[in-house]
C-alpha positions in Angstrom: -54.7 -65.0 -13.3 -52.7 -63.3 -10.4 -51.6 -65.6 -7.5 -51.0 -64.8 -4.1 -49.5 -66.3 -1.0 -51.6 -65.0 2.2 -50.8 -65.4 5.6 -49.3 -68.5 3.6 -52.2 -70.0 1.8 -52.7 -69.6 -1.6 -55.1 -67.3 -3.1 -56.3 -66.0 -7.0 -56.7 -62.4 -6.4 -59.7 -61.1 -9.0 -60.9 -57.4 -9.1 -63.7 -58.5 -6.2 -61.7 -59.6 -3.8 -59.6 -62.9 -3.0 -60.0 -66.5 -3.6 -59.2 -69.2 -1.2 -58.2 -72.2 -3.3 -58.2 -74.8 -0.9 -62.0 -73.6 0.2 -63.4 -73.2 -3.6 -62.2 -76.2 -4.5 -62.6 -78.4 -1.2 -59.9 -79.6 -0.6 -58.9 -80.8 -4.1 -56.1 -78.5 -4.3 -53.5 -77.4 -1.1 -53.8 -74.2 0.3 -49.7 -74.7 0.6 -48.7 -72.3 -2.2 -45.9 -73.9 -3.7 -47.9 -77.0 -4.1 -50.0 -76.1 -7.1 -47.5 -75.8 -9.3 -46.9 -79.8 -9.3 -50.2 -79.4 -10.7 -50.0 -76.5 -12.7 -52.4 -78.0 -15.8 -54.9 -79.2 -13.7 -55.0 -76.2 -11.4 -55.6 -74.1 -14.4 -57.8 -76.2 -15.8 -60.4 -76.1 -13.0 -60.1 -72.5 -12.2 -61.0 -71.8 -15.6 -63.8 -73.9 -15.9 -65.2 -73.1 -12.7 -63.7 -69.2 -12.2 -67.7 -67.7 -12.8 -69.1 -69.7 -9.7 -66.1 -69.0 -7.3 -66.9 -66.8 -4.7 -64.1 -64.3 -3.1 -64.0 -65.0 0.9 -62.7 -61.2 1.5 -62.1 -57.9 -0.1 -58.7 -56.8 -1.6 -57.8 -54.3 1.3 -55.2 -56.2 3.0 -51.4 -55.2 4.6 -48.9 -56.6 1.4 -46.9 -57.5 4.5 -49.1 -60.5 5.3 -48.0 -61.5 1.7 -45.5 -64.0 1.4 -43.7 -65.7 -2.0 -45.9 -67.0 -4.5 -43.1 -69.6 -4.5 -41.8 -70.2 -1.5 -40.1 -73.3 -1.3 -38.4 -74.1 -5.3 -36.5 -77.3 -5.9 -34.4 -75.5 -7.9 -33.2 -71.8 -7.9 -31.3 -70.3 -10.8 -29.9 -67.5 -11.4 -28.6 -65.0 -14.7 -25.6 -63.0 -14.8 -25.0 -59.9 -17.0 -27.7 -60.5 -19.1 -28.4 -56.6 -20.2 -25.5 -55.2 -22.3 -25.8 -52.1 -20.1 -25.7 -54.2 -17.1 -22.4 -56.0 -18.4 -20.7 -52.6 -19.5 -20.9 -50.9 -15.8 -19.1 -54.3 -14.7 -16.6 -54.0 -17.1 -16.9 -57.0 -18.6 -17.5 -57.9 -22.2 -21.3 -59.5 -23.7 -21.7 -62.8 -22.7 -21.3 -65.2 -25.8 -23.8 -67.7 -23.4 -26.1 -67.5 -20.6 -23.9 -66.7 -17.5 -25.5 -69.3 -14.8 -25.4 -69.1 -11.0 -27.8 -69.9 -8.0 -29.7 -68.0 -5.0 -30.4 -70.4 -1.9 -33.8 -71.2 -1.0 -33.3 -69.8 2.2 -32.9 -66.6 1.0 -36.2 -66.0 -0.4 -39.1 -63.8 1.4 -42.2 -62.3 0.5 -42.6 -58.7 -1.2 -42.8 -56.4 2.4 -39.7 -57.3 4.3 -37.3 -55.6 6.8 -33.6 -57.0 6.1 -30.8 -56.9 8.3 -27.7 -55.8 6.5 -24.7 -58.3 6.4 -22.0 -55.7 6.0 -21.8 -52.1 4.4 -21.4 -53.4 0.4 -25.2 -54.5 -0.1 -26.2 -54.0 -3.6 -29.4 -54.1 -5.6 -30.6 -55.3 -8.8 -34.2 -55.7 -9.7 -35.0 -58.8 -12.2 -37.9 -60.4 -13.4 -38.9 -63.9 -12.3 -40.0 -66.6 -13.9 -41.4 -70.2 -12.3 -41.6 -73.4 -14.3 -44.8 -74.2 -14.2 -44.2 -77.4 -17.0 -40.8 -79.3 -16.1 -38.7 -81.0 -18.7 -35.2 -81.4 -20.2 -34.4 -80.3 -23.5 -37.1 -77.8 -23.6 -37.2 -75.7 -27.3 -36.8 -72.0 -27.1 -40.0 -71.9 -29.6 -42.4 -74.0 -26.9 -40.3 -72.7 -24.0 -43.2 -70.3 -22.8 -45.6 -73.3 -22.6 -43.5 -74.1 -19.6 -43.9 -71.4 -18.0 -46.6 -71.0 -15.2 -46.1 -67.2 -14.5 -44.2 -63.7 -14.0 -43.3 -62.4 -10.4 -40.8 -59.6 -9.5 -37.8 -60.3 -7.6 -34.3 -58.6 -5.9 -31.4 -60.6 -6.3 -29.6 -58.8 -3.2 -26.0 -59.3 -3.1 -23.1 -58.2 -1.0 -20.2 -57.7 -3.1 -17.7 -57.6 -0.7 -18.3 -61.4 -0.3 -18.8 -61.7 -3.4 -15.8 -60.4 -5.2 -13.5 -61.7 -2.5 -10.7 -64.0 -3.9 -9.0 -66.1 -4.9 -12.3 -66.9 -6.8 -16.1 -65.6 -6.4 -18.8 -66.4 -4.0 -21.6 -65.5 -5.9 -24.0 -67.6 -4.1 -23.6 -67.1 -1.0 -22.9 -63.5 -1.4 -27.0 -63.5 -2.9 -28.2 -65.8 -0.2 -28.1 -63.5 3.1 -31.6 -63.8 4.7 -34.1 -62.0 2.8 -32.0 -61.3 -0.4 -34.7 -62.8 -2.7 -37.7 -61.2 -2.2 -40.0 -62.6 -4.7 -44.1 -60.7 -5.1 -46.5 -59.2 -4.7 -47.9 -61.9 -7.0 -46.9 -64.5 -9.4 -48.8 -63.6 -12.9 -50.0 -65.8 -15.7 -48.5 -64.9 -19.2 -52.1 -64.7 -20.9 -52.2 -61.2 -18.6 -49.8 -59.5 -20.7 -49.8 -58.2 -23.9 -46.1 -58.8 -24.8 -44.4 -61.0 -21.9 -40.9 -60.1 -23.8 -41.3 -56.7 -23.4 -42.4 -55.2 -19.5 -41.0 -52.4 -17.4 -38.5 -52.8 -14.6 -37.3 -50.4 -12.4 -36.1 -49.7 -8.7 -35.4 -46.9 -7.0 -33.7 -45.5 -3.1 -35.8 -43.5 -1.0 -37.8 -42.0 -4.0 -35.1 -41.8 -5.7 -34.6 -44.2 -9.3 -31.7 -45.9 -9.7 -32.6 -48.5 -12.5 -34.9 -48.4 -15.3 -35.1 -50.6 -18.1 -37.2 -53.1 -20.4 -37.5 -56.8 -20.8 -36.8 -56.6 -24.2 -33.3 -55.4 -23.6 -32.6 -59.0 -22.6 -29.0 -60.6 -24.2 -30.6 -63.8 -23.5 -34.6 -63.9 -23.6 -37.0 -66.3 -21.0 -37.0 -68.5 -24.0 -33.2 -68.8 -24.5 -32.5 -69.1 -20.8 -35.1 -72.0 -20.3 -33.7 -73.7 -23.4 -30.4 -73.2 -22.2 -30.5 -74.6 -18.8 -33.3 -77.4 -19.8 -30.2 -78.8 -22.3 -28.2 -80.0 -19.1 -30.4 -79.9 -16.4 -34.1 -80.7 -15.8 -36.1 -78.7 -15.1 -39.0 -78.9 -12.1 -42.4 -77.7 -11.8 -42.0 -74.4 -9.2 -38.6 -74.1 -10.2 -37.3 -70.4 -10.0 -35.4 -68.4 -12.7 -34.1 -64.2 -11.7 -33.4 -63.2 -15.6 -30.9 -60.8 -14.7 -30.9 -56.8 -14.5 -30.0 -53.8 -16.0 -28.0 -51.3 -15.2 -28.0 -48.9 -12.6 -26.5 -51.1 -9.8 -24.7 -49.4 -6.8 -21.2 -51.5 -7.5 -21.4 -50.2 -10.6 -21.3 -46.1 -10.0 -18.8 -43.6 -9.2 -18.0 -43.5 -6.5 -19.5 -46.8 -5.3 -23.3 -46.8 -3.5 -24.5 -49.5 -1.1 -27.8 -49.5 0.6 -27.6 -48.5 4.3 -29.8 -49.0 7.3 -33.2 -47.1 7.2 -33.2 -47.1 3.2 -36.2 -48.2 1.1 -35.5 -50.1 -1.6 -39.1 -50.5 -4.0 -38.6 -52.4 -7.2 -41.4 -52.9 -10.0 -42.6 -54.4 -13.0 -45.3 -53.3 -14.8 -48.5 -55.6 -14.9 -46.9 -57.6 -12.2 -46.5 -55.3 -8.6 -43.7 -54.2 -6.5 -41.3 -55.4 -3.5 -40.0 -53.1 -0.8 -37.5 -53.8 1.2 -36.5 -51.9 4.5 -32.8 -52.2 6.0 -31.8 -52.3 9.0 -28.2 -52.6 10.9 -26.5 -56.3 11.4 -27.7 -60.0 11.8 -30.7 -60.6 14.3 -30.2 -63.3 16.8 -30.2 -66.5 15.2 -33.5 -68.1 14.8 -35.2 -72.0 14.6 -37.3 -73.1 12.0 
């Protein structure tokens, strides 16, 4: 099953089009899309008892900018640090012995199709797959751990390492939480879809040029680890959000240094899942009420 959040309600797309789920269900379920995963079971339950009779409202030609995050609105966002050995080398550190933990602020998260203003000139990449709780819990067991899971989305942890690095310690969070530094789409994707969820293809690349590749599998810490991990101090809530880290290829990471700049395209994909692309842009807008 592939989820979707258009023009903000939430959809199943299907080869013949889309599915509203408020409509096809009457109301049972919300159309808000973070919503459903409070009742993630259930949802699932009904849509596949009842997925031969629903009807698609539209066809699938649609702008991906009307698309927004499949979750929008987590209680919880977390985060993974140098969790590809490549990824740790070009930062000069050594293997974490432990998942390396940080956060993203809600805030910061937009749909696939965005235009983002550029805090300053030290904007990095890194694409990373996401992964949303679907089951909650504490003390969740690496060998169940995918049971918790509702689905696979891609995601950009954007950062601005100038921020970032500044002393005397890091500001790794707010560094990541700019507006529009955690796009999260096209779609959030149920784990039965794939044939190995372990193992999928990520990559990004700069005005058609690549600048990361790499695999799933490469993981230090795999989905399973990292939700047992975190689930063994913390619980864990349905729609919560997890960015699994990234290989390398970062910009901080070359030499010389590379930063995005306005009027670059940044398009990040995972196989089976979609992409995000992200246009820059100079500065802060005008400051905005929600």
């Amino acid at each position: 099953m592939r989820l979707i959040n258009l023009d903000g309600r939430l959809q199943v797309s299907t080869p013949a089009g889309f599915i509203d789920v408020e409509a096809e269900s009457h109301g049972f379920f919300s159309s808000e899309p973070q919503k459903i995963y409070e009742r993630w079971s259930e949802f699932t339950a009904w849509y596949a008892g009842n997925r031969d009779r629903l009807i698609p409202a539209h066809g699938r030609g649609i702008d991906p900018a009307r698309l927004g995050s499949p979750v929008p609105a987590p209680r919880q966002l977390f985060a993974v640090g140098l969790n590809y050995a490549d990824h740790a080398a070009e930062s000069g550190v050594e293997r974490p012995e432990s998942p390396v933990i940080f956060t993203k602020f809600a805030s910061a998260i937009s749909g696939p199709v965005t235009t983002v203003p550029l805090p300053s000139d030290t904007v990095d990449w890194e694409v990373e797959l996401v992964v949303v709780i679907g089951r909650g819990g504490r003390n969740i067991a690496a060998d169940r751990a995918w049971e918790a899971v509702a689905g696979l989305s891609v995601g950009q942890d954007l950062s601005d390492r100038g921020r970032q690095l500044a002393g005397p310690v890091p500001q790794f969070s707010l560094a990541k939480s700019h507006r529009g530094f955690a796009p999260i789409g096209p779609a959030l994707v149920t784990i039965d879809e794939f044939d190995d969820p372990d193992d999928l293809t990520l990559e990004a690349g700069i005005n058609g040029e690549l600048v990361q590749f790499g695999r799933t599998a490469q993981m230090i810490f795999p989905v399973r680890t990292l939700i047992e991990h975190l689930s063994r101090t913390l619980e864990l809530y349905p729609g919560d959000v997890v960015f699994t880290g990234t290989p390398a290829g970062v910009g901080v990471g070359r030499t010389p240094q590379r930063f995005l700049a306005p009027d670059d395209v940044l398009r990040s994909r995972i196989t089976g899942i979609g992409e995000l692309v992200q246009t820059f842009t100079a500065g802060e807008p005008a400051t905005t009420r929600v």
